[in-house]
C-alpha positions, -999 to +999 in steps of 0.1 A: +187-534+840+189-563+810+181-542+777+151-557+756+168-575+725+168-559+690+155-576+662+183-575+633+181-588+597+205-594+568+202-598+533+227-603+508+214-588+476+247-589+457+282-602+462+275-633+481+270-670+475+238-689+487+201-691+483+195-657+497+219-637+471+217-632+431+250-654+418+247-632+389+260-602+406+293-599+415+292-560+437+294-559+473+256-553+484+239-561+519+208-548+539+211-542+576+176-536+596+179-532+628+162-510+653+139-496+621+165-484+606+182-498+570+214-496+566+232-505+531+267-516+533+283-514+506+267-504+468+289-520+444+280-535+409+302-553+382+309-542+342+281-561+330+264-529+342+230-546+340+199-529+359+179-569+361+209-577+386+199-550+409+164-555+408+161-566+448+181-533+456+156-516+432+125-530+450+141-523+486+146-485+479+109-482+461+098-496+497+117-471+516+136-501+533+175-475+534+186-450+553+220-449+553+249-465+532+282-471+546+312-480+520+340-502+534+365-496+500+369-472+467+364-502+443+343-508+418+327-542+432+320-520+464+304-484+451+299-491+414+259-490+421+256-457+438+258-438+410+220-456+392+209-459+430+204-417+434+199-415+399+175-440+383+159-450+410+158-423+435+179-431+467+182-404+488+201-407+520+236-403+537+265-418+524+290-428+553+327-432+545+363-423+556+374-393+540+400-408+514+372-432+506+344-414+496+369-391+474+384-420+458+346-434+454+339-405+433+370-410+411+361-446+405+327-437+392+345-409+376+368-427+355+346-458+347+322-439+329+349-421+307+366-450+299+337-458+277+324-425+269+361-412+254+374-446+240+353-474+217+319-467+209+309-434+230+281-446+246+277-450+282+240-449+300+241-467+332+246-432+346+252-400+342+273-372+357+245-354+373+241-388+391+275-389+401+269-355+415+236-362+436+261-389+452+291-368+463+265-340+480+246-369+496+285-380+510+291-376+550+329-385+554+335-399+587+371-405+604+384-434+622+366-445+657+340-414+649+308-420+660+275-412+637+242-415+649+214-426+632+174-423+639+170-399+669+141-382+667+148-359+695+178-335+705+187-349+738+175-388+730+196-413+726+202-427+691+188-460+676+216-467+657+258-459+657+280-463+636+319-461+634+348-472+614+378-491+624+407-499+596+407-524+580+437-524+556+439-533+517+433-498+506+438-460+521+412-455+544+394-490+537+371-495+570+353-524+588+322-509+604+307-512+640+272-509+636+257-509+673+220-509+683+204-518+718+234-529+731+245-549+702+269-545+680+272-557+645+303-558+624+304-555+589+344-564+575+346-571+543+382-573+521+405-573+560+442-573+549+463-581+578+497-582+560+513-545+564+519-530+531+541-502+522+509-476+519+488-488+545+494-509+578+468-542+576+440-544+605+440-553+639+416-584+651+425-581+685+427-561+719+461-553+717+458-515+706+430-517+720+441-480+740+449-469+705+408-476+690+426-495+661+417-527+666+384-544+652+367-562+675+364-548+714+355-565+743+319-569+738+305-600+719+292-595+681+258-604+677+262-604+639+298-606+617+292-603+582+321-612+563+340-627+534+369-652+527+388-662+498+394-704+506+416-718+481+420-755+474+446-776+492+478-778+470+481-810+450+443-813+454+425-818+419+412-785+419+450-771+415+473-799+409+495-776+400+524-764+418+525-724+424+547-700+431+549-696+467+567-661+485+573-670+525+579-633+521+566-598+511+608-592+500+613-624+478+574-611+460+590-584+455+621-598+441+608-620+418+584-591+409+615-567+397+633-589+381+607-598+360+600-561+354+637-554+345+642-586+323+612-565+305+629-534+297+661-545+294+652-563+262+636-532+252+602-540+259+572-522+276+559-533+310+517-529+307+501-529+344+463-523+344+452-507+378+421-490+386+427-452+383+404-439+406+422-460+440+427-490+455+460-509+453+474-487+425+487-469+456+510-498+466+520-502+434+530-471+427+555-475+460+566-505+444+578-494+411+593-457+430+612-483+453+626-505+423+639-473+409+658-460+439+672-492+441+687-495+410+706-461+415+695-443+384+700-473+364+663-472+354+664-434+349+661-440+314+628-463+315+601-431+324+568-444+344+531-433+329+498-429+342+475-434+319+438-430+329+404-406+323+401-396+362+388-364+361+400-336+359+433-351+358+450-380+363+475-361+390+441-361+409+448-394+425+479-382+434+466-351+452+442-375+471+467-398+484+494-366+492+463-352+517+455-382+531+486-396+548+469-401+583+449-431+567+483-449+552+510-462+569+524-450+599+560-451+583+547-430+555+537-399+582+566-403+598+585-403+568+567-369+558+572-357+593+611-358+591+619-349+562+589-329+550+591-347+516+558-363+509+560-399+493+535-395+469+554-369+450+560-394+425+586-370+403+595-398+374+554-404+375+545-390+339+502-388+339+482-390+304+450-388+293+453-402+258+478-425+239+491-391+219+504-380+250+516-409+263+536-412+230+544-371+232+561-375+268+573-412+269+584-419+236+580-451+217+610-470+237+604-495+269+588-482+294+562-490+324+527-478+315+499-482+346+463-479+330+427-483+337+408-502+347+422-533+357+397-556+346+408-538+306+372-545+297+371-510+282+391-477+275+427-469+271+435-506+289+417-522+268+433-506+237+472-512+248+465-550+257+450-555+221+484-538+210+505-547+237+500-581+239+510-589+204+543-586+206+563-612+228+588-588+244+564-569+262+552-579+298+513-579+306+517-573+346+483-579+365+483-570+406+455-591+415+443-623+400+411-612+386+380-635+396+366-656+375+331-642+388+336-608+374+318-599+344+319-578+315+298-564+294+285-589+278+277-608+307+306-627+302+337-630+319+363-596+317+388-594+292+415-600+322+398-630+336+396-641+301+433-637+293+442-651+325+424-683+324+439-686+291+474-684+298+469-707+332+453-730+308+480-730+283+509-736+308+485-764+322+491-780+290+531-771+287+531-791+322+512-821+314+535-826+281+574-806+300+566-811+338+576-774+335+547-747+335+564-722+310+546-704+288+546-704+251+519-681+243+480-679+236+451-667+215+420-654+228+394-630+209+390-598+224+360-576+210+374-536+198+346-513+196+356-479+179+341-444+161+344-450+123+330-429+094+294-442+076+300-445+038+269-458+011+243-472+020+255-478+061+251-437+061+216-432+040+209-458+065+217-443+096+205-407+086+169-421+075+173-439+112+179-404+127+161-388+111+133-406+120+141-409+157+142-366+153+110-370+143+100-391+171+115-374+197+095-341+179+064-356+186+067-369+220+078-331+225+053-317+208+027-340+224+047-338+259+044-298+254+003-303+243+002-321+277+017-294+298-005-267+283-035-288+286-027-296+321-019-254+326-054-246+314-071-274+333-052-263+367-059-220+355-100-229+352-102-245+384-087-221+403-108-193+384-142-218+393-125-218+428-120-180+430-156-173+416-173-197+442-154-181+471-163-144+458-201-155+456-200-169+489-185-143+505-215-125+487-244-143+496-228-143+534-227-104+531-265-103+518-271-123+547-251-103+572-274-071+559-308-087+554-303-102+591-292-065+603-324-053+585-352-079+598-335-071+635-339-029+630-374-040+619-384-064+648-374-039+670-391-010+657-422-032+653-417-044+692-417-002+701-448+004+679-466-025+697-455-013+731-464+024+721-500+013+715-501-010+746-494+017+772-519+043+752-496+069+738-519+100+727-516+117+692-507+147+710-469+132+713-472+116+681-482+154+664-452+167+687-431+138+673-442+149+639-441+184+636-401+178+652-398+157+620-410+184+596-392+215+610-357+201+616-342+240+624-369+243+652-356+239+687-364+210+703-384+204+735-374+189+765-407+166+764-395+164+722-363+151+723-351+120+704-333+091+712-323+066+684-312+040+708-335+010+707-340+007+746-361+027+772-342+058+793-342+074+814-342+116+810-306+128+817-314+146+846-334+175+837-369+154+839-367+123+855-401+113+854-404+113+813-391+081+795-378+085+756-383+061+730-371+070+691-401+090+676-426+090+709-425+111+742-439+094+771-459+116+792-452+119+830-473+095+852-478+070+818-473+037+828-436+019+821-427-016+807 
């Protein structure tokens, strides 16, 4: 039988251009409902890190509008926002991911908050690390072609919603998600790499694997595909009349790539590569640089290789990620691992800092290739080594990806890499118009350096009457806070001793009720026998007998005296069945009975 359609809605609340999306913010956001159930793919944010760019994500959690999230990459642009999602405003729900993913995810959120708190000015509030936290315990990892199901209310019922993740390349354990209700299926594949790389194999868009499960899109029609697309200008068009490089392979990229790296060192200068520490393509490029190495023969022995980044605990952490999670690289790579049991992400020339010091301490200050975070250098140790880098022309400034023009820093303007790069493009725009050659002959931008410096005079009196006030501020709102609480303790203590007083003196009154009622019944009934008694003409004889049992207790009693204290009429137990007893009279034989 035909299944009743589903209704499905999308809204793009970041990372998207078009009426329906903020152009302000540049993270990977979009709401899914379908089937009554919200499903948030992706969460990321950009280093502008304001809260007024997340407001429509803001509004749709107040509502209760989410109750999953599903995270296609480790970058910034695409989980940046989980961290102020579970901790300013509340989100609680699972958090669906591959494995490498979700750990990565945490590193990224990791290390962009250090890189301001331990470099510049030492401030960082976006979020915290107990918000980090309430992510990574909220995080259900999920492999490749699993199935999780999402709003059964009952054991054996089917689920509203599935989901499961396919690869999608670009970055260990990157996924395009299958989301399928009534029938339906909805794909969500966002950053698809098709190109094989030396980490990870690129995606599958058709039904060839389709035996294996790694291919995309099955055999069933999509009723929704959300995805993006980088479309550049056609060359020689005026948006780019300028000729670029262009590789008809990954080998001559790679060429031209090393020799520019080795023309570097070889005039003793130092190759500076920002990456993003916590994942993403720092993984191929660390392949890259081990590969230029072994094929130089030892040659570059002498040039050692950093890592320097504020991942927590350790920078090595990365490594330790990426050594455990081979299954979601390359197929080479496991196979490499499986034969000779060596595991490519060893990385023994790899030297991993925390600090300049120790860069300096196990590197020395000769050439040398120095990786650090994060890429977009709009803060931390990346920042620090481009301002001193950069300064000196036989160094190399090496950038992986061409950052976007759209990504924003902190000021709301554009990074400090999409700032540098426009610059140089627009200075070898120039050395073309006047050479017909697009060399480059240098630049000048301003780059903002934020540091911890010592108050003297008046900047300290001034910043210790500023504390000092804001102690005595935060002392009141304490104090008044604390007034509150106690105030609220006392309130909350008298009504439940109110409460406990009006239960006791019900339960009281209902107990003098219970024993006035028992009373008023003993005396209807003893009234009911005395009017019964003088109805059928009982003789003071038995009254006297009645009474003179009452006043000598020790004197045997009678058959014709006996008492009976139940209420009712009797008969004699056998011995004279023609008298009746009542309590306190003695019915004579032949009296007449009720």
């Amino acid at each position: 039988a035909p299944q009743a359609s589903v209704m499905t809605t999308f809204v793009a609340l970041g990372g998207a251009t078009g009426a329906a999306a903020p152009a302000s913010t540049s993270g990977f956001i979009s709401l899914l409902r379908t089937s009554g159930i919200g499903v948030l793919l992706d969460c990321g944010w950009d280093e502008s890190f304001e809260l007024q760019a997340l407001e429509a994500l803001r509004e749709a959690i107040q509502r209760r509008e989410i109750d999953a999230v599903v995270l296609s990459h480790c970058t910034f642009e695409h989980v940046g926002a989980l961290a102020v999602c579970f901790g300013t405003f509340g989100l609680r729900c699972p958090v669906y991911g591959t494995p490498p993913t979700l750990k990565m995810a945490e590193l990224t959120l990791k290390e962009m908050r250090n890189a301001r708190i331990r470099f510049g000015a030492g401030v960082f509030e976006a979020y915290s690390a107990e918000d980090i936290d309430a992510v990574t315990s909220s995080m259900v990892p999920l492999r490749y072609n699993q199935t999780a199901a999402l709003g059964a209310t009952q054991r054996d019922a089917a689920p509203d919603v599935t989901l499961s993740a396919m690869p999608a390349g670009r970055t260990a354990g990157g996924a395009a998600w299958r989301i399928r209700s009534g029938g339906e299926d909805v794909y969500y594949c966002v950053g698809l790499y098709q190109k094989k790389d030396r980490h990870v194999d690129g995606c599958r868009l058709d039904d060839a694997d389709a035996q294996r499960g790694s291919n995309i899109f099955g055999t069933a029609p999509a009723a929704l595909l959300v995805t993006d697309a980088l479309i550049p200008g056609p060359k020689d068009s005026p948006q780019d009349p300028l000729p670029r490089p262009q590789f008809s392979s990954r080998g001559e990229r790679d060429n031209a790539l090393h020799e520019q790296v080795l023309g570097c060192l070889r005039r003793d200068g130092t190759v500076l590569i920002p990456v993003d520490g916590g994942g993403g393509r720092i993984l191929e490029v660390l392949l890259m640089l081990e590969e230029l190495y072994v094929r130089m023969q030892g040659g570059l022995d002498r040039y050692p290789i950093a890592l320097l980044s504020t991942v927590e605990p350790h920078p090595s952490t990365l490594l330790e990620v990426a050594r455990s999670h081979l299954e979601y690289m390359a197929a080479s790579l496991a196979q490499g691992f499986e034969a000779s049991r060596d595991n490519p992400y060893t990385l023994r020339r790899l030297k991993c800092c925390t600090s300049k010091e120790e860069l300096l301490r196990k590197c020395g200050p000769g050439p040398k290739i120095v990786l650090c975070s994060p890429k977009s250098c709009e803060a931390g140790i990346a920042k620090e080594l481009l301002v001193e880098y950069a300064s000196v022309p036989r160094n190399l400034i090496l950038f992986m990806e061409k950052p976007e023009p759209s990504e924003r820093g902190e000021n709301g303007g554009p990074t400090v890499a999409a700032r540098l790069f426009d610059a140089v493009e627009r200075a070898k725009d120039e050395a073309f118009q006047q050479t017909r050659r697009r060399d480059f002959y240098g630049c000048t931008i301003k780059i903002g350096v934020t540091k911890r410096v010592p108050l003297l005079g008046s900047e300290l009196r001034t910043h210790q009457i500023n504390e000092q006030q804001k102690k005595r501020k935060r002392a009141a709102e304490e104090a008044e806070k604390e007034e509150a609480e106690k105030e609220a303790v006392t309130k909350k203590n008298i009504a439940v001793a109110v409460e406990k007083e009006g239960k006791q003196q019900q339960q009281q009154q209902q107990q003098q009720e219970q024993q006035q009622e028992q009373q008023q019944e003993q005396q209807d009934v003893k009234n009911v026998v005395k009017a019964e008694a003088a109805t059928t003409g009982v003789g003071s004889g038995a009254a006297g007998a009645a009474g003179a049992a009452k006043q000598e207790p020790n004197k045997p009693v009678t058959p014709r005296q006996r008492r009976d204290v139940t209420p009712q009429w009797k008969r004699a137990g056998g011995r004279d069945p023609d008298d009746c007893l009542v309590e306190g009279f003695v019915v004579p034989v032949g009296a007449a009975r009720p």
